[in-house]
N, C-alpha and C positions, 0 to 999 in steps of 0.2 A: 336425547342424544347424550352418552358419557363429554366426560371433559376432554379427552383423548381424541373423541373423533371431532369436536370442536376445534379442538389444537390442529390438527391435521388440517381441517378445511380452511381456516384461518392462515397458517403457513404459506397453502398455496395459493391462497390469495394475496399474503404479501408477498411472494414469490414474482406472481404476475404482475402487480400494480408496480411493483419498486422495478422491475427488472431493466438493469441498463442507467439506473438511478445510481448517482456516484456515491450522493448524499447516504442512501441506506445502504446498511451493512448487517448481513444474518450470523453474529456470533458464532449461533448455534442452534440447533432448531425449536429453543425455548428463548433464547436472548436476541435481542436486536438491538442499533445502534443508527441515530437520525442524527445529520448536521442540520442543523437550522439555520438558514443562509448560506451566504455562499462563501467561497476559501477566500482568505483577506479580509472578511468582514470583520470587523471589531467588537461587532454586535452579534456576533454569529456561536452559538452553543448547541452541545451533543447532548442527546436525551438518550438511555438506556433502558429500554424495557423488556425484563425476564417474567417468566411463566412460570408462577406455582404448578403442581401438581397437579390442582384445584382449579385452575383458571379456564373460565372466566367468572367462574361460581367469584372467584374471590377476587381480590384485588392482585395485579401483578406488581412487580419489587420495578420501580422506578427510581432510576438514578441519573446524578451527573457527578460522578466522580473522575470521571475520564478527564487525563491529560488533557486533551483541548479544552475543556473549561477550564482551566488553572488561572487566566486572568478574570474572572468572572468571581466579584463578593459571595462572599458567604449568605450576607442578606438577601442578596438579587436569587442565587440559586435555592435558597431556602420558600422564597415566594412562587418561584418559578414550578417550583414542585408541592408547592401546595395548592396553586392553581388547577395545579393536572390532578392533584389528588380528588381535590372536588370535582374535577370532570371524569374520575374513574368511579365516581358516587354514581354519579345519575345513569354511568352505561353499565352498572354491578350486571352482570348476565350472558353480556353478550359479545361478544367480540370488539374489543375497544382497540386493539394497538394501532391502526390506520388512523381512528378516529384522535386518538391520542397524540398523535404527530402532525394532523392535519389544522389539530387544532392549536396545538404552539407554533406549526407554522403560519396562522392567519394571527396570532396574538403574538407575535415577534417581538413588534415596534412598541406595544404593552408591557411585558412580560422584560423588556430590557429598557424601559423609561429612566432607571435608576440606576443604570452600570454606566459607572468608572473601572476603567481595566485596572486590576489591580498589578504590581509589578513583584510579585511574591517570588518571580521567578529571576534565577541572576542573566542579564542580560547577556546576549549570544557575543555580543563584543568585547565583554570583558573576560567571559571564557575562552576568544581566540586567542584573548591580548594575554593571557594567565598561559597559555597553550606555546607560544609562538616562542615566549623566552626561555621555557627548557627544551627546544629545540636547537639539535645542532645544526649550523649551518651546512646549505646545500653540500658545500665546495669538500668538505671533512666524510660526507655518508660516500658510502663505497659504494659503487654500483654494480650492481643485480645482474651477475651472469646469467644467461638466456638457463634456463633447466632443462634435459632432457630426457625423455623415458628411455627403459632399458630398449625398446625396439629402436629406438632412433638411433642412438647411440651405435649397437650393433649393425644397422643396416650402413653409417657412418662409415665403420669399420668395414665393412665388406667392399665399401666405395675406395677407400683408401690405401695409399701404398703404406712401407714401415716409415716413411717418414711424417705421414699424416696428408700426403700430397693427391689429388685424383689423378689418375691415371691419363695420358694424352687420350683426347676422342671421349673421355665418358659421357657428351653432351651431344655426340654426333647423331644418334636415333632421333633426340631431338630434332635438330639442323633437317636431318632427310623426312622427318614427317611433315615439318612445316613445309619444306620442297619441293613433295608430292601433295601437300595440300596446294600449293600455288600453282601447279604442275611447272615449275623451274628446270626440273631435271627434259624435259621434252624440248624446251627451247635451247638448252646448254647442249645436246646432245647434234644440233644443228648448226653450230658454230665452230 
């Protein structure tokens, strides 16, 4: 079998296995992206795995450079990924990216023994509190006349007198369908 049609069967296999999984995500139909754990976890990291050309003849380009890993050391992700590298040794041939993901999800609680979240990133509360003071207050912003399209606008105008007034009765079609939907006008006509 070419590498091509390798790729292809593989795909839709991850296709089926993941499908409805929140955790995997298909880039593209050579990249993919796995959370490990769940959202809130502290412990929890994305693994990225792209397809050579070549693959699975050769090894695919694994990464964790994704934003969600940004509290996650340098060292812990450097091992994390040399772990997987030796686990892309022994499956050189054949279809590995389930296997790849299946197996940092069983080695999690391993694979993250050694992380301290690091805080490289400036916290979200000091960017509101940086946010909040060149903001002018409420009471000074002007508020947001409603916008309207040229149709509306126009059909406005066709509603209205030159003073900008509706015309007595523009709402009475209304009034007699509700009327005739309640049949009102039968009972009124009897009194």
């Amino acid at each position: 079998m070419s590498a091509n049609e390798d790729q292809e069967m593989e795909l839709e296999a991850l296709r089926s296995i993941y499908e409805g999984d929140e955790s995997f995500r298909e880039l593209s139909p050579v990249s993919f992206q796995y959370r490990i754990g769940e959202n809130g976890d502290p412990k929890a990291f994305l693994i990225e795995v792209s397809w050579t050309e070549t693959y699975p003849q050769t090894a695919p380009i694994i990464s964790m450079n994704a934003f969600f890993n940004n509290t996650i050391s340098s060292a812990v992700k450097q091992s994390i990924l040399a772990k997987l590298q030796e686990e892309v040794e022994v499956n050189l041939g054949t279809a590995m990216t389930y296997t790849l993901f299946e197996y940092a999800k069983d080695n999690k609680e391993q694979f993250m023994e050694n992380h301290h979240p690091v805080n490289n990133v400036t916290s979200i509360s000091n960017i509101i509190s940086a946010e909040t003071s060149n903001i002018v207050p409420p009471s000074k912003k002007k508020d947001k006349k409603e916008q309207l399209s040229k149709t509306q606008k126009r059909k406005l105008a066709d509603k209205t007198d030159h003073k900008g007034e509706l015309p007595r009765g523009w709402n009475w079609v209304d009034v007699i369908k509700v009327c005739f939907k309640y049949k009102v006008f039968y009972y009124l006509s009897f009194i």
